[in-house]
N, C-alpha and C positions, 0 to 999 in steps of 0.2 A: 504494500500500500504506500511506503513513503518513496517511491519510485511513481508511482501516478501522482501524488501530490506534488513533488520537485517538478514534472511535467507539466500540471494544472499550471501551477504556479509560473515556471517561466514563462509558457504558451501566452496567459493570460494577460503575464505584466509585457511582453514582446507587440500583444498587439492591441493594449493601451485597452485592454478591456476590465482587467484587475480592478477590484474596490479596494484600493489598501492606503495604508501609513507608506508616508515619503520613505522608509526604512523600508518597510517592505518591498517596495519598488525596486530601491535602489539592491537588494539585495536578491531579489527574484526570486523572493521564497514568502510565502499568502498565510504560511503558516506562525506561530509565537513558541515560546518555550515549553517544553514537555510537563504534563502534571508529574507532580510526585507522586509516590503510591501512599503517602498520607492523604492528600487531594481527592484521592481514588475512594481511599476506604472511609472516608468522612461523607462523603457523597453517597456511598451504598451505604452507610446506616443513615442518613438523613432519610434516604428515599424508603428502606426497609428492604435494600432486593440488592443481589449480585447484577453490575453490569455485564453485557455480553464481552467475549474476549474480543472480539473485530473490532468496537468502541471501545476496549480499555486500551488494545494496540495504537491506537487512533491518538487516542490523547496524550500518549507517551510519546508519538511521535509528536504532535502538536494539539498542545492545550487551548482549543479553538482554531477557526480559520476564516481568513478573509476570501468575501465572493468572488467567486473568479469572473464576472459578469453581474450584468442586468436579470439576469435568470435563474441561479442561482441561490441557496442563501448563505449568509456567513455563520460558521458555526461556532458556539459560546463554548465559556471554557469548562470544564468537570465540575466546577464548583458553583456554576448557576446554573446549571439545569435540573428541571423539576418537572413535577405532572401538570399535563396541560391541566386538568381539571384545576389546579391551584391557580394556574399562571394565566390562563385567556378561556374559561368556561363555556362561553361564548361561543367560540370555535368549534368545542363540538354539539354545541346547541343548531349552529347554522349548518354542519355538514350531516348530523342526524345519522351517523356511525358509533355503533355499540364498542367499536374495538377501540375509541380515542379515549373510555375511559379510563384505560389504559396507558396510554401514550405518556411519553415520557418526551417532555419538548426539551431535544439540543439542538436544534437552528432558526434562524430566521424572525429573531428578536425584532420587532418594528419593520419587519418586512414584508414583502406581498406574497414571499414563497417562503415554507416550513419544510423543515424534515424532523419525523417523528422515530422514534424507538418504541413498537407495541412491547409491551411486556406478555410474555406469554401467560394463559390462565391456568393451564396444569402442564404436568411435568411431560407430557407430549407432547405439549405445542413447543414451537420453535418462534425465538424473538422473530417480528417484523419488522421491516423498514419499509415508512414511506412517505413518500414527498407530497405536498401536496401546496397548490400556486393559485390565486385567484383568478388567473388569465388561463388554467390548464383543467380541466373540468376531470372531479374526481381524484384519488388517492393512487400513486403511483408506485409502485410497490416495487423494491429491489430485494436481491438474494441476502444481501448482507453490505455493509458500508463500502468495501473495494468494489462491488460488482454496481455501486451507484458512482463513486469516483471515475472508475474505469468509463463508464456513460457520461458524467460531466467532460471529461477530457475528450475523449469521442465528436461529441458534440461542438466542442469550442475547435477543435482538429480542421471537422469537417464544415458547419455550419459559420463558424466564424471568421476561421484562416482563410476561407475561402477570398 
């Protein structure tokens, strides 16, 4: 994963698409400083749940991340993320899915696009991921966090390099 993110990232600041800090820029990297694993484990007892390992990889590589675009959202660091139901209620009042009460919101703080962490409901389900944009109709569902990075990069490759 932090081989698609180094990617995201120059691609992005290369062609002046990056949302970032003058440092980021200058440095060609969207990402900030790795959580610690006190960071980590202060977060899973606030929330009450183990995070998934592809999110903890995530944030040890980079504890949040700036959007690589307009499309996008920038993700917050281990230690603000919370359930949506705390943080924008709202949200899933207006999209009227069972699964957001769930949802464990890490991106897209004041933004038009989210991505979600379902928490799973018993020991057979498997975490979800999935995005979901005002302008994109409906909840967009990845295998796991590289297999949505890999898509973001994809995307800005084809759709934007162009």
């Amino acid at each position: 994963m932090e081989q698609i993110l180094k990617d995201i990232s120059k691609f992005s600041v290369s062609t002046g698409e990056a949302i970032a800090t003058e440092a980021q820029l200058k440095s060609e990297w969207l990402g900030f400083e790795p959580a610690s694993d006190e960071q980590i484990k202060a977060t899973e007892k606030r929330l009450g749940l183990k995070l998934p390992e592809d999110y903890i990889n995530f944030v040890k590589i980079t504890n949040g991340f700036s959007a690589p675009n307009q499309i996008e959202p920038s993700f917050i660091p281990v230690q603000e993320i919370t359930f949506l139901k705390d943080s924008d209620p709202f949200l899933i009042e207006a999209y009227q899915l069972e699964e957001l009460e769930s949802a464990i919101f890490i991106s897209g703080e004041d933004e038009e696009q989210h991505f979600f962490l379902i928490y799973p409901k018993s020991e057979n389900e498997k975490w979800r991921y999935w995005k979901f944009a005002n302008w994109y109709p409906g909840e967009h569902e990845f295998e796991n966090l590289e297999s949505y990075f890999a898509d973001v990069l994809e995307f800005i490759r084809k759709d934007i390099g162009d």
